[in-house]
N, C-alpha and C positions, 0 to 999 in steps of 0.2 A: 690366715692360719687360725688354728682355734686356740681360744685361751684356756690354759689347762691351769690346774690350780696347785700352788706348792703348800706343801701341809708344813715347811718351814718358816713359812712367813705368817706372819698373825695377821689376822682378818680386818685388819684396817688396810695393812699392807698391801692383803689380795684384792680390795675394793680398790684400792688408787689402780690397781696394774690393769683390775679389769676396766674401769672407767677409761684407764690410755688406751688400751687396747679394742674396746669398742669405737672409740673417735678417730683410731687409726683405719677403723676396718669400715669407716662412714666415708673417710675421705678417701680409701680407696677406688669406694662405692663410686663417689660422686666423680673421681677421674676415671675410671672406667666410662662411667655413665655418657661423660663429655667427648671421652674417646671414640664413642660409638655415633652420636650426633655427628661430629667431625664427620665420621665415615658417611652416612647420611646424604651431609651436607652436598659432600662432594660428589657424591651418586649421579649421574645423569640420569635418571629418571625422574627424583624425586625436585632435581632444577629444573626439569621439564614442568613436569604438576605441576610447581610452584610456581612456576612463571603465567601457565596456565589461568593460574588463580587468582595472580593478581591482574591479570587481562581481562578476568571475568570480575572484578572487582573491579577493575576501571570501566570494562563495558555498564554495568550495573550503577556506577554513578553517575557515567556520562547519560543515560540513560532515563530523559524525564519522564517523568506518568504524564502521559497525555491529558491536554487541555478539555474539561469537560465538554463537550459539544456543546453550546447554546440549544435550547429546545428551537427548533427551526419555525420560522414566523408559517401562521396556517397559510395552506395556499387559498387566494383568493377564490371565490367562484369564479368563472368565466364571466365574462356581462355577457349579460342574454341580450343574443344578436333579434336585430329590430329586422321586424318583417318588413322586405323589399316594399317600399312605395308603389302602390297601383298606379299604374298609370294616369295621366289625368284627361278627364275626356275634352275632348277639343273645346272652345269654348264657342258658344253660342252663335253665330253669324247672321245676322237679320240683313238683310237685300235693303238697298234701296228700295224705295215703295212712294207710289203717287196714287190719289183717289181719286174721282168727281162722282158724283151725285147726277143721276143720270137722271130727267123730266122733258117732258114736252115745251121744246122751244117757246120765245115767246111768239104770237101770233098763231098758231098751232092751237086746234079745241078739240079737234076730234082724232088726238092719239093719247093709249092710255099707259105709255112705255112707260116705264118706271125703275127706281135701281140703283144700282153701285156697278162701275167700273174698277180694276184695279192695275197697276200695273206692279210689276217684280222685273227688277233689274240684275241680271245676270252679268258671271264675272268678265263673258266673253263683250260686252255692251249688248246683248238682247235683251229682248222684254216679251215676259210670259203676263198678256194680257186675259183677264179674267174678269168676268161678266156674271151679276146676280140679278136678273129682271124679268119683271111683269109683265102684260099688256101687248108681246110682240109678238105679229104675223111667225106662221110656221117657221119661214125660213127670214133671214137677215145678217147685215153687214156690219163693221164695224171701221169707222176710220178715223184716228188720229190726225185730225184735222192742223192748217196752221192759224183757226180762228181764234179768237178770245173772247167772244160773247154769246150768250145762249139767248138773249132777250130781245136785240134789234136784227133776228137776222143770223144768218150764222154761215160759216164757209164748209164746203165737202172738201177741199182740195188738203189732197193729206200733208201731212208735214214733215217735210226729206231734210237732211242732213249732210248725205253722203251721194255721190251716186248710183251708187247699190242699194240704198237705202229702202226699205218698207214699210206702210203705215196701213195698211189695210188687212183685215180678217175676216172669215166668216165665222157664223154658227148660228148655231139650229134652237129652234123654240118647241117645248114638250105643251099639249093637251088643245082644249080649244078655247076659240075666240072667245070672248076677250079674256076669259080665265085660261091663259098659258104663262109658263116660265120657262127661263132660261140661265139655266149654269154652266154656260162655255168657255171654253180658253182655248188662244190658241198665240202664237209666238212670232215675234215680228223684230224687226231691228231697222230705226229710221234713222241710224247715225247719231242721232243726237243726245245729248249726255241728260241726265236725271234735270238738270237746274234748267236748261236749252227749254225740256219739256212743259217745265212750272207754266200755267197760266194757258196752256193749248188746249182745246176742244176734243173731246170725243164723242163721234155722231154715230148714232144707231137707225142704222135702216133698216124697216121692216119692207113685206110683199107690196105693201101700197107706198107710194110719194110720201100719202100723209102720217104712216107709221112711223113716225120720227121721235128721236131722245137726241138729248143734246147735254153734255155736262163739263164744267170747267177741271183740269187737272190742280190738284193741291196737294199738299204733302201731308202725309196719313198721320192721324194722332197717333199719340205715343200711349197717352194715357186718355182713356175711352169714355170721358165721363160730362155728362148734358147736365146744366143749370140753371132752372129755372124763376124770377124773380115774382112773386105773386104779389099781384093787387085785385081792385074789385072786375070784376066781368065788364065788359063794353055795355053800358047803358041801363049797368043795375043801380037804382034809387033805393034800395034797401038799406036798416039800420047797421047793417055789419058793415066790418073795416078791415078786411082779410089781407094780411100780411105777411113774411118769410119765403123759404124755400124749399120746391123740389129740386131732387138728386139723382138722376139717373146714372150709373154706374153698372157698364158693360162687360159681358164675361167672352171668351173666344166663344161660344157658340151660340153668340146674341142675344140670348137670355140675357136679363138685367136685372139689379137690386133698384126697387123703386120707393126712394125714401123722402119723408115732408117732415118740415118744423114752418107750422104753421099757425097763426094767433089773428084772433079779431072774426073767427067764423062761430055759428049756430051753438049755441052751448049745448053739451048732452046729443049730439049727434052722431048714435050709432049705426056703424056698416054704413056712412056715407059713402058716396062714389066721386073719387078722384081719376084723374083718366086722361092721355094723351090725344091728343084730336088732327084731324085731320089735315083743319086747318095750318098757318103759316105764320099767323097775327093774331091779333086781339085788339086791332082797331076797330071793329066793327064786328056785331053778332055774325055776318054770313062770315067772314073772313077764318073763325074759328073753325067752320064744319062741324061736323059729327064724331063718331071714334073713328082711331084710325087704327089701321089694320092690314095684313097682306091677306086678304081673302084667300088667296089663291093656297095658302101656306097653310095655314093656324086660324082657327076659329077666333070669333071676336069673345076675346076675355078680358075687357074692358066691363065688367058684371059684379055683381058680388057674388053670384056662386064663382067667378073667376077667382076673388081676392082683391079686386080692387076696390077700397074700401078703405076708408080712414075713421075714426070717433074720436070726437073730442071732450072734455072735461067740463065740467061748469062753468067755467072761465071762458071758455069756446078758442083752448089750446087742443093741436091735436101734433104728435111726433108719432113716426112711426115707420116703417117700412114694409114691403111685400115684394116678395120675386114673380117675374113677369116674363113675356114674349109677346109680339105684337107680329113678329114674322118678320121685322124691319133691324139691319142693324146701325152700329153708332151715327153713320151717316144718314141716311133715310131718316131718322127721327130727329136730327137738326132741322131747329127752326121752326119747330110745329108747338104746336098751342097744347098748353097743361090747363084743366079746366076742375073746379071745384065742387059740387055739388051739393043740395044740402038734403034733408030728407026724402021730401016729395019731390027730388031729381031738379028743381032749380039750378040756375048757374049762381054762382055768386063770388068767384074769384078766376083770373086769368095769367096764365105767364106764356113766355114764349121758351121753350131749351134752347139754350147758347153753350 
């Protein structure tokens, strides 16, 4: 209701009635107000919202912020993949192998056979025999003998093992008399094992009887190297005193390093001539021979336009080395005479290679 004003009452009067009057018309207000809340309250829709809301206020607390991801570790490179292993090549396989030294028997003067035999032992038990020689008629035989001596005498009769066994081959000799060679092979199987053979003969027949080679079987060096001990020459009375050694050292295709450390010779002797000989000793000047050589092969370069040539110092030391071929390989130059020279071609020291 509105408050109207009585013009009977005096203005203190009308301020108290208006003051109750306003406080009546506050707390109407505020029951009213509460009245309609009430209504509100009770609304299903608005208990709906509200339940709504507090659902979304539990979802939203229950609701944690996610855990920072960790920065994720780098990813490694791959390991870089190792290239496949090549294969590995088989490893080396050397044959058994036996040699002799192939010369004129003893009692024998007029053959001038000369050589290396060889033998290769295969996995089946054969043997690929192989022949390097001088001095033989056109055509010729070979036989693995069961002798053991080349000097009193010697046996043809071949040397069997088995009863199928074989000890005999041929081959052929290239040019002429007395200057021909011979590089044949040919393959044979006598039964008998690498060691059976150690110490047995093989006899080379040329066109004539007396075309004969005779050589003992031994087992092939490993390492291809002649040394020879120097002292004075057989029957030199001169003031030198020549001492040390040569070094022959063989390559696969018989070439050789030809090296001296030698003391007690000609002081100041330039391009002197050192040189292998023919000879087999140095007991005796004939025993030495001359140079030695495969004529048939290679020129003699036992010279100094060869290189064969040492110079010594003041002191009359001479060290040195030169590369060589004589036509002859490791075996063939067993045993043969190293011979010293001094300017004016004198001998004056001798060894033997062993």
């Amino acid at each position: 209701a509105r408050f109207s004003i009585n013009r009977n009452h005096s203005p203190n009067t009308q301020y108290i009635l208006y003051k109750k009057h306003s406080t009546m018309k506050f707390v109407a207000f505020s029951i009213a107000l509460a009245a309609i809340n009430l209504d509100l309250l009770a609304s299903p829709v608005l208990a709906q919202s509200e339940d709504q809301l507090r659902r979304r206020t539990k979802q939203v607390k229950d609701t944690k912020a996610p855990k920072s991801t960790k920065a994720s570790k780098s990813t490694k490179a791959p390991k870089a993949t190792k290239a496949p292993k090549s294969p590995k090549a088989p490893k080396s396989m050397k044959p058994d192998s036996l040699v002799a030294l192939i010369e004129p028997p003893g009692g024998v003067t007029d053959s001038d056979v000369f050589g290396t035999a060889g033998l290769r032992y295969n996995m089946d038990g054969s043997i690929l025999v192989s022949v390097d020689l001088i001095g033989l008629t056109p055509g010729g035989v070979v036989i693995l003998s069961d002798g053991t001596d080349c000097d009193g005498g010697f046996s043809e009769t071949p040397y069997i093992c088995s009863d199928s066994g074989e000890a005999v081959g041929f081959i052929d000799a290239l040019g002429v008399e007395p200057e021909t060679t011979s590089r044949s092979a040919f393959r044979i199987d006598n039964g008998c094992t690498k060691e059976e053979n150690i110490g047995k003969t093989i006899i080379v027949f040329g066109m004539y009887e007396s075309n004969v080679g005779c050589g003992i079987l031994r087992e092939e060096a490993k390492e291809k190297v002649l040394v020879a001990d120097m002292s004075s020459y057989p029957e030199y009375s001169g003031p030198l005193t020549p001492n040390g050694k040569v070094t022959v050292t063989f390559n696969d295709d018989d070439t050789f390093t030809f090296s001296y450390d030698v003391s007690g010779l000609k002081e100041d002797c330039v391009n002197c001539g050192i040189h292998i000989h023919a000879g087999t000793s140095c007991a005796t000047p004939a025993d030495v021979k001359g140079h030695g050589w495969n004529s048939v092969v290679v020129q003699d370069l036992w010279s100094t336009a060869g290189g064969a040539t040492y110079t010594s110092d003041s002191m009359g030391n001479a060290e040195g080395y030169f590369s060589m071929t004589n036509g002859y390989g490791y075996e063939a130059n067993a045993n043969h005479a190293v011979v010293i020279h001094t300017q004016d071609g004198s001998r004056v020291a001798c060894g033997v290679l062993n």
